[in-house]
N, C-alpha and C positions, 0 to 999 in steps of 0.2 A: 755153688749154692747161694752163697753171698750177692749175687746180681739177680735170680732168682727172687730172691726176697725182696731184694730193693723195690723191684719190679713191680710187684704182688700188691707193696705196700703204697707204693704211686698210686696204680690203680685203684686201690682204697678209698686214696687222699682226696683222687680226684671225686671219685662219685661223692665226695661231699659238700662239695661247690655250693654256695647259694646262686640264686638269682637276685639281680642287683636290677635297680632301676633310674631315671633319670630324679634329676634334686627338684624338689618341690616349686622351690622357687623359679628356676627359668620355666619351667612348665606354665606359670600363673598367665593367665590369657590378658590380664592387664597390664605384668610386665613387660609379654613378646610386644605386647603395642604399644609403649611407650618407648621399646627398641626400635622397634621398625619405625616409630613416627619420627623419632630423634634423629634419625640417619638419614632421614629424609631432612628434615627440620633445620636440627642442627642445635635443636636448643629443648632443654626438658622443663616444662616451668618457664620461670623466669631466665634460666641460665640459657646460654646458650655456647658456642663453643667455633671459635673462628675457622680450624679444621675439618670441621665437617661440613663445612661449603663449599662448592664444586662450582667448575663454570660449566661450558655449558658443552665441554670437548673431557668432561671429566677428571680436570686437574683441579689441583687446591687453587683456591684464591688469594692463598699468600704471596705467593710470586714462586720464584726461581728460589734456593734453597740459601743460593747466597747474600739472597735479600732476607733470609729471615733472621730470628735473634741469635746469637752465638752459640753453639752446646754447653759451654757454662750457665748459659741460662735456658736452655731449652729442655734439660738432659730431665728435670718434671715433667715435661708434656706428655701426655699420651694420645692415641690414633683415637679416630673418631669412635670407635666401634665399641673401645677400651671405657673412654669418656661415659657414653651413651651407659652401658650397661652399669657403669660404677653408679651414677648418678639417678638413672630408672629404681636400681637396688635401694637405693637412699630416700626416695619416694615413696616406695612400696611399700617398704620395712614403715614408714610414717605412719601410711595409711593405717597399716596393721595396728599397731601400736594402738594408736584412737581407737581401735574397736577391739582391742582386747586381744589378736589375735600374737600365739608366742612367735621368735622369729624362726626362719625357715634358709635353708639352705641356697644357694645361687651357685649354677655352676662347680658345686661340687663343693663350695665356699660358705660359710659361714657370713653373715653380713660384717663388712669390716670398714673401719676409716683411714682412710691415706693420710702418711705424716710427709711433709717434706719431702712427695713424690715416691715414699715405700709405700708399696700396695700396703701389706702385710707387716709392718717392723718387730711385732713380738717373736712370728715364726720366723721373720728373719735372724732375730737375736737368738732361740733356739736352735734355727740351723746350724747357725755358727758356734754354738756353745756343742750341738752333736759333733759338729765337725772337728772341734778341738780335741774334744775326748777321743774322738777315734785316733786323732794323730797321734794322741799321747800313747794309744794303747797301741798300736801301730811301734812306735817307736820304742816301748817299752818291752815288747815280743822281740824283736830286733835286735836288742841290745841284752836281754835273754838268753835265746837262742845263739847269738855267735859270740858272746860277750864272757858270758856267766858259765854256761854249760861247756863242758869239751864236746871236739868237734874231732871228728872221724881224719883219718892220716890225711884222705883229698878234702880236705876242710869246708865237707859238706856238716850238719848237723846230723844227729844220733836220731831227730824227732821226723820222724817221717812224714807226718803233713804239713812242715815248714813252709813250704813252698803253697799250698791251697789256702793256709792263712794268710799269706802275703797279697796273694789275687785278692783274697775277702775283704784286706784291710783296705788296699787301694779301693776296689768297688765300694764302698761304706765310703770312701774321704769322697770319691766324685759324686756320690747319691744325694750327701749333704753339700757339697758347694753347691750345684745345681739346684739343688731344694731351695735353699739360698735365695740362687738368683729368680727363682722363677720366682716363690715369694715377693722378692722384690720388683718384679716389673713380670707381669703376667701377660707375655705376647706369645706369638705362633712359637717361634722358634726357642724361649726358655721353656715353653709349655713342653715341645717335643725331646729336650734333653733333659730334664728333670724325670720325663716319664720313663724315657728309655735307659735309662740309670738306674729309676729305683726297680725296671723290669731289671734287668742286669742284675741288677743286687741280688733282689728275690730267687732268681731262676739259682744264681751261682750256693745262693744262701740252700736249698732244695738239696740242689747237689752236695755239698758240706754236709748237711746234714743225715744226707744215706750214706755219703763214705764214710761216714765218723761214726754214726750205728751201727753199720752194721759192719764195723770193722775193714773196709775192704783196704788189702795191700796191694794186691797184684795190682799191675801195672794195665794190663789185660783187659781183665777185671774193671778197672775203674773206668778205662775208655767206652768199657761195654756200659757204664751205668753212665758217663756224662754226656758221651756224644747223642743222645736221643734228647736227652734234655737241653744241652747248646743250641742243636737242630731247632725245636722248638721256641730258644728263649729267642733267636738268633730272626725267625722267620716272624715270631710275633711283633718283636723291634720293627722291623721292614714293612710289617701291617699297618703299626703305628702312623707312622714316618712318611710313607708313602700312599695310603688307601686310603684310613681312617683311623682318626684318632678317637679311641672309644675309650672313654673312662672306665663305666660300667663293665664292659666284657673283659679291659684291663683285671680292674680286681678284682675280677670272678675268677679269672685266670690264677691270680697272684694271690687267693685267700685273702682279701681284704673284707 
């Protein structure tokens, strides 16, 4: 009866989905063109940006990588595309401002300014402040449960979802490091582990949450209620990652 309901109650869940759409800001037809011009260009305004110059075989004009500056001093830089957008955004948001207008989203972002090469430093500092917490709380179930409580003659614990908190705590510590780092440097590959992390989290967090309402013990049981939903978090990961990276249908998915 217990998988039943679970079941029932997904289905619920889901037909409540909003529809989500792209952020305002990359939408603006004068910031795609200040994108597109600058990748072309290589320069937004006055600025311009020695990376985004190409010869004529499609390499940088910096040389060979060994001729360029050191990673202690490069490890600031970012790719042409990173550049272009951060700096169009800084434009835009100007223009706005002079005429009144409030600001607007980019990419999914909030307008922000780079310290010292951190895209994002406050949500970096948040992340890291999430991520502490979860350790401590993480560490403090742990020491709990096999520390504080008695523990059954094969010195498993008495608490039977020991083990689904332990997956949760871990998922929650990788959700926030990768939060983290994508914050801090927002390219393809932090973009795609930070996402597939906080799906991970979400999907398992789902799961957590019908076992622990509606009581389920069996063993059975529980497989009946998580393996549809793995399936699912498992195959939208693979969407992500490999097809398209959708934010919007992300969080539609994930109740954002």
């Amino acid at each position: 009866m217990a998988p039943l309901r679970c079941i029932l109650f997904l289905a619920a869940l889901c037909s409540l989905i909003p529809a989500l759409h792209a952020s305002a800001g990359d939408a603006d037809l004068i910031y795609k063109s200040c994108v597109v011009q600058c990748e072309k260009s290589g320069c937004v305004g006055e600025k311009c940006f020695q990376h985004c110059k190409f010869s004529s075989d499609g390499k940088p004009i910096d040389g060979p990588w060994y001729m360029q500056e050191p990673l202690y001093l490069r490890w600031k830089q970012w790719d042409c595309r990173s550049d272009c957008r951060y700096h169009c955004m800084l434009a835009r948001e100007e223009e706005r401002e002079k005429l009144g207008d409030k600001p607007v989203k980019y990419h999914g972002k909030w307008p922000f300014q780079r310290v010292y090469g951190i895209q994002e430093p406050v949500a970096v500092a948040l992340s890291a402040l999430n991520l502490a917490m979860q350790f401590h709380g993480w560490i403090s179930f742990f020491i709990l449960v096999y520390y504080k409580l008695p523990l059954n003659p094969n010195k498993r614990t008495y608490y039977e979802y020991t083990g689904v908190w332990h997956i949760y705590g871990i998922l929650s510590m990788n959700s926030r490091f990768w939060s983290g780092v994508f914050h801090s440097r927002d390219v393809e590959l932090t973009e795609k582990l930070d996402i597939s992390s906080a799906v991970a989290l979400l999907g398992f967090s789902l799961i957590l949450a019908l076992l622990r309402s509606f009581n389920v013990r069996d063993e059975a049981a529980r497989v009946m209620v998580s393996a549809p939903l793995i399936a699912f978090v498992t195959t939208h990961i693979l969407y992500l990652n490999f097809y398209k990276l959708d934010y919007g249908n992300t969080f539609a998915k994930n109740l954002h």
